[in-house]
Structure formats: C-alpha cells, structure tokens
C-alpha positions in Angstrom: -37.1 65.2 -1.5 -39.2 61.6 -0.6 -40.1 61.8 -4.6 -36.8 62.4 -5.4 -35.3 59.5 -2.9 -37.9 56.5 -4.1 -37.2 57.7 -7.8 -33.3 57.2 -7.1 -33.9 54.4 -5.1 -35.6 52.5 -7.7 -33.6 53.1 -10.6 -30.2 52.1 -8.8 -31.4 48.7 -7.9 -32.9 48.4 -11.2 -29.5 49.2 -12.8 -27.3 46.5 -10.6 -28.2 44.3 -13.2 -26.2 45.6 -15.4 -28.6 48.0 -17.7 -27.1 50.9 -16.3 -25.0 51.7 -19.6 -28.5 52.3 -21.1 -29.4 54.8 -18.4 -29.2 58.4 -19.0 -27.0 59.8 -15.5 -26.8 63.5 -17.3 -29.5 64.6 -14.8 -27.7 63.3 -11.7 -25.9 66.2 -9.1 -24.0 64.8 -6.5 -25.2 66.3 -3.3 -22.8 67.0 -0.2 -24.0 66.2 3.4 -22.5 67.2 6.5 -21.8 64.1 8.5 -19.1 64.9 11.0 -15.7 66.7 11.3 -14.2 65.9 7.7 -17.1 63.4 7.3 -19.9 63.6 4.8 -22.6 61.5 2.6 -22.5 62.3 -0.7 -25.8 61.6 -2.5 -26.5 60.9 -6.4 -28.0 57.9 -8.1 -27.4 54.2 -6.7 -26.2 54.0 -2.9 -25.0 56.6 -0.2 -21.5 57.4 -0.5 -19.6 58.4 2.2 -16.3 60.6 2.4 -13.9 61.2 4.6 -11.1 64.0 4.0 -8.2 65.2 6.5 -4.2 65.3 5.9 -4.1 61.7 4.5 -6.3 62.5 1.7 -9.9 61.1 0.5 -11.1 57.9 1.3 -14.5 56.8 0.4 -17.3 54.4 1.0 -19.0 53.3 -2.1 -18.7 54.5 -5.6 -22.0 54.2 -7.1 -22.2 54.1 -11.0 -19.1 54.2 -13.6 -20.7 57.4 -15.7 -20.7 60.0 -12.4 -16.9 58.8 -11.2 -15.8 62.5 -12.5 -18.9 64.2 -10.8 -18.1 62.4 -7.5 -14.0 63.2 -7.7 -15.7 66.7 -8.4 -17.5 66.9 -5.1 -14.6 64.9 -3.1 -12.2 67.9 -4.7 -15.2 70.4 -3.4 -15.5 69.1 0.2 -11.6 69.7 0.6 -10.2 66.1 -0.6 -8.4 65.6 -3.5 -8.0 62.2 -6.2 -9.5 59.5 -3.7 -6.9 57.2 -1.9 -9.1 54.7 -0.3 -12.6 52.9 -1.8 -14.5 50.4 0.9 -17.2 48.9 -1.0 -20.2 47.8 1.7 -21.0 45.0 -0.4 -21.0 44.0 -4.4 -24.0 45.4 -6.4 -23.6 47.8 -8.9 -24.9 50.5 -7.7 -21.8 50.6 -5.0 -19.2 49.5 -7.2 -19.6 50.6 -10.6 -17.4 53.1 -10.2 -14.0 50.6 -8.3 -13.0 50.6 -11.6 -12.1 54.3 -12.6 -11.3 54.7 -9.1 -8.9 51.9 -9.1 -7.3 53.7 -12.4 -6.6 57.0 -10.5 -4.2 55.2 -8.2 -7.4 54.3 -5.3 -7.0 51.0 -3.6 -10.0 49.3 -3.2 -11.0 47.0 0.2 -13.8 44.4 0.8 -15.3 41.3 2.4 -14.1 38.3 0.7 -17.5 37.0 -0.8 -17.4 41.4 -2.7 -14.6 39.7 -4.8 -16.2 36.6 -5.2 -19.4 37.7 -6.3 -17.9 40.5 -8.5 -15.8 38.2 -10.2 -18.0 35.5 -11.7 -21.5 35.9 -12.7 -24.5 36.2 -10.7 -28.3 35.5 -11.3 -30.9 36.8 -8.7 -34.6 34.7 -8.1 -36.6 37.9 -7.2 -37.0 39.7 -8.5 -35.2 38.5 -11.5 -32.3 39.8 -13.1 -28.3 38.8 -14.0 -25.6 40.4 -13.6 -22.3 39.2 -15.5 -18.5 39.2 -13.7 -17.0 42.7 -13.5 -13.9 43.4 -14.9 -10.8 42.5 -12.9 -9.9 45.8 -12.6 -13.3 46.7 -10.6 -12.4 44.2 -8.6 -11.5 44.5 -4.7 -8.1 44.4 -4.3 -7.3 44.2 -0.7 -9.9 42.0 1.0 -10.8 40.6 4.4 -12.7 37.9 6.0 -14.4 39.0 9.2 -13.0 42.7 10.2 -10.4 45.0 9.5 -9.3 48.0 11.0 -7.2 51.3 9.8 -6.2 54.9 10.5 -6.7 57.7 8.5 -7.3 61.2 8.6 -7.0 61.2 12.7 -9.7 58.8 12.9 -9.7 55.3 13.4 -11.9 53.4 11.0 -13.2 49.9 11.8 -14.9 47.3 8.8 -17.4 45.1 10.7 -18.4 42.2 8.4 -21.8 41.6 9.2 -23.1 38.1 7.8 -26.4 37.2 5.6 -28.2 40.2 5.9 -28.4 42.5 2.9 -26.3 40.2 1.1 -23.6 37.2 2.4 -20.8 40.3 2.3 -21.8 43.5 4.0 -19.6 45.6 5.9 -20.3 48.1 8.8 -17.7 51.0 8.3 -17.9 52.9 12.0 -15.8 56.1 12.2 -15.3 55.6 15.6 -13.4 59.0 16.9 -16.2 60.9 14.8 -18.9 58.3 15.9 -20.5 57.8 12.8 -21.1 54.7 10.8 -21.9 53.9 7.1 -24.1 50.7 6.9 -24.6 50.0 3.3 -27.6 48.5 2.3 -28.1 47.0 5.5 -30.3 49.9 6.6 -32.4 51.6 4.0 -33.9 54.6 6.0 -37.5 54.6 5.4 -37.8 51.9 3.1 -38.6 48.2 2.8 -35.1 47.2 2.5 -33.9 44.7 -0.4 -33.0 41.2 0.8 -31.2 39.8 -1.8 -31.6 36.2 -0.8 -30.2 35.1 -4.1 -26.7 36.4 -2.5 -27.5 34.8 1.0 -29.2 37.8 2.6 -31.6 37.1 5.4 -34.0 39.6 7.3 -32.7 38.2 10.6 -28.9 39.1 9.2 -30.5 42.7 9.1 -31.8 42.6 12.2 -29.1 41.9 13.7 -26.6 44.3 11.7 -29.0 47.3 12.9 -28.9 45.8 16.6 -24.4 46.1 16.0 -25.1 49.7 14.8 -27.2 50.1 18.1 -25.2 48.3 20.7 -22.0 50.9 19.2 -24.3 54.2 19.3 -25.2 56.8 21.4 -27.6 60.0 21.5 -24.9 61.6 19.0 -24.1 58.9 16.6 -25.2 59.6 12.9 -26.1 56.9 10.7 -25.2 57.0 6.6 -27.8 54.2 5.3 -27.4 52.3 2.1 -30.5 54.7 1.0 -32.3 57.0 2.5 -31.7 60.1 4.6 -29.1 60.6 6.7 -30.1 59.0 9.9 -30.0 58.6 14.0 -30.1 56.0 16.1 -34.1 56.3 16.9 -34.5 56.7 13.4 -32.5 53.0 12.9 -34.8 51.6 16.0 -37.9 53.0 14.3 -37.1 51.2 11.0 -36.3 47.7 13.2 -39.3 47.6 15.4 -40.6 47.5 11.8 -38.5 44.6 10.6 -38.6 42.9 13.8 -43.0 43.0 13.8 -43.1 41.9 10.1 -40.3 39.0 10.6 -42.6 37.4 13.7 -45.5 38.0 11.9 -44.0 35.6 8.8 -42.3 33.4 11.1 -45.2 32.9 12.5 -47.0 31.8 9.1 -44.5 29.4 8.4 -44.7 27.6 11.3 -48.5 27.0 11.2 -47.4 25.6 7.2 -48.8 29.0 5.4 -47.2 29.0 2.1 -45.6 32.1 0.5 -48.7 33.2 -1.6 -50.7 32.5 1.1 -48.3 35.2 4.0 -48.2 37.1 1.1 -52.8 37.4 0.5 -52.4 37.6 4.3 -50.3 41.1 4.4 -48.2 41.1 7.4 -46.7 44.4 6.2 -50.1 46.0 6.2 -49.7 49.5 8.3 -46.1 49.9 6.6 -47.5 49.9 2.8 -48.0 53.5 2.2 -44.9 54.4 3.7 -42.6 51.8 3.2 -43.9 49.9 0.6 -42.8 52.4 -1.7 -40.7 52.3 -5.1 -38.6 49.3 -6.0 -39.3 47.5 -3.0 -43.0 46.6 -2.9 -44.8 44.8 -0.2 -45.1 41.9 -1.7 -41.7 41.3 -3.0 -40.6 42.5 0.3 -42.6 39.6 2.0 -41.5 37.1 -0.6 -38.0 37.8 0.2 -38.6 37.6 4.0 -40.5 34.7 3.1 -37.5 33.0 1.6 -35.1 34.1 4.2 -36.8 32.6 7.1 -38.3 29.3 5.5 -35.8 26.1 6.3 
C-alpha cells in the first residue's frame, strides 16, 4: 500500500502541470474509505477526495483528474449518492480540480477561496521544482467563491470552509464536518510525507504549521482526518507529522539567521532522521528543504 501511495503521490503532482492528458489513468480504481456516517475518502490518482451522501444528495471535496470523473460518479453512485451536487476544491492544482469541469457540466456547483479562481484562471509558473501550468477553462472554474470562511448544511451535517492562509498554497481550505467530526485538509497535511510547499503560489511551512495546529485545536480522541495524500488519518497521527515540520522549520530558521545560504542548510541536512521515511517519492529532502528554505527567508 506505501508503494502504491508514493507512486500515486508522485505522478499527481507531476501531472498538475498540465501533462496529465499524456498520462495513461486506465490503471486507476477508485477506492472507497469509511470515514464517518455518510462520510468517506475516495482514493485514485492525484489528491484525497472526500464524499459526503445523505437525503440532499452528493457533495464532494476534490475532483482529482478530468479522465476518472466517470469512475468517481461511479463510486459516488456505489457509496449511495447519486450525480454530485456540490464540488469544494481545497485549493487550485490539477490534481484537485481537473475534474470541476465535467462536474460543473452535470449540473455540480463548484465553491472555493478567492485566490482557487484566481489562480485557475490565468497562467501560473512554479520556481521548484519547475513546471507551468496554463489558465483552465472557464468552465473548471469555481463558481461560488469566498474570501475567509463559509459555512453550509447538507445531508444533516453542518459543513464549515476554513480558509487557511500561505500554507500549502495562498488558497487552502479546511472542510470540517462538524456533526460527524471529521475534516478534509487538502494538501495541507500529507500523511507521511514531506509535504509540497508550493511557494511559487505563496505557501509557507509556518502556514502549514499552523493549518495542522486549526485541525488540532477543533479535534478530539475521535476526530478523523482526510489528508491531501496519504492514509486516512488521526489526530496523533497529524501531531506526529508536525513535531516533524515544527523540528525541521527551527532547524532552517535557525541556519538563516546565522547567514547559511540555501545550498549550504541544504549540505547541512536538517531533515536527516526523516529521509527514509518521509523523504520519499516526489517530495525529496532536498527540494523539501529548498522550499522551506524559501518560505522562511525574508
């Protein structure tokens, strides 16, 4: 299963550039996991989807890639939901909107920070590591938007979008299923993983500190956690994977302030016991530290 997570992992922030139309997705099965009551994380290539059906009908969280929309309607049908309502997107890249647009042509209505819109609508070019990705069509675009939180019923739950700032990207949103007591955190958590601080698109590793610590101060002993990637998660599983980000962020910080440059933290390895295990995949160490790097230096 850790092969087959660092695999999928890799090749769906690969494809956010854009090159997924080359990629062949005829492989992919959409897997259903038991979240909650009517709640569940469905998993395929790109990011962590999560579904919620009930007597309003399907809602979802994510849509990964354009070529498995059918598979994914196919497991929403399976799970008890029928053609998808609702689509929150956790934040722009590719591989967790490419499917807003066939979504948003069987009737879904699609909801988002502001800067989801932004980004998705004009062309974006990312440092490190490098890659473009041009404007999506309009019709992929969010269509209902917010700029700090939003909040909405559905299915007997109340659902509540907590726009976390700079930390994956300038755009993430916490989705927290409060009467179920789960939460989808996008790619603000990748369980296991270095995460992906896409600095290009204003992320920073103290904006992911800080959306795990929101997740934290919100959960309990029974709260599950859907991450961006990964496993489905608890909260000592989310405090395991910040006492990592935490350590490696002081460690940099600490660099930078006696003048180290970024080759130099980087020869210096202040992810060093996290390598093997973390340092897995598309996420390196070293372009984890460059990114870090980047985030914290003025």
């Amino acid at each position: 299963m850790r092969t087959t997570l660092i695999v999928g992992l890799a090749s769906s922030l690969v494809l956010s550039t854009g090159a997924w139309a080359q990629q062949d997705f005829s492989d992919v099965e959409i897997q259903t996991v038991d979240v909650a009551d009517g709640l569940y994380m469905l998993v395929g290539q790109g990011g962590n989807i999560g579904l919620s059906v009930g007597d309003d009908g399907a809602f979802i969280v994510d849509t990964q890639f354009a070529p498995l929309s059918e598979r994914i309607q196919a497991a929403v049908n399976a799970a008890g939901g029928g053609p998808v309502a609702f689509v929150v997107n956790t934040h722009w890249h590719g591989d967790h909107t490419g499917g807003n647009q066939n979504f948003r042509g069987g009737g879904a209505t699609v909801m988002a920070h502001d800067n989801v819109k932004a980004r998705m609508s004009t062309d974006q070019v990312r440092a490190l590591p490098a890659g473009e990705t041009p404007a999506s069509p309009a019709d992929a675009w969010p269509n209902i938007t917010y700029p700090g939180r939003m909040t909405f019923h559905w299915n007997g739950n109340t659902v509540n979008l907590i726009h976390v700032p700079n930390a994956h990207t300038d755009g993430d949103t916490l989705v927290h299923f409060t009467n179920l007591n789960a939460f989808h955190m996008g790619d603000t958590f990748f369980h296991g993983f270095f995460p992906f601080i896409d600095v290009s698109s204003d992320g920073s590793i103290d904006g992911l500190i800080a959306a795990g610590e929101e997740v934290l101060s919100r959960s309990d002993g029974g709260t599950m956690i859907i991450p961006g990637h990964g496993p489905l998660a608890t909260p000592d599983d989310l405090r395991d994977d910040l006492e990592v980000l935490r350590t490696v962020r002081e460690r940099i910080q600490s660099m930078i302030d006696q003048g180290m440059s970024e080759d130099d933290v980087v020869t210096a390895n202040p992810t060093a016991e996290w390598n093997d295990s973390y340092g897995v995949g598309f996420m390196n160490p070293e372009t984890f530290t460059r990114l870090a790097y980047r985030s914290l230096s003025p």
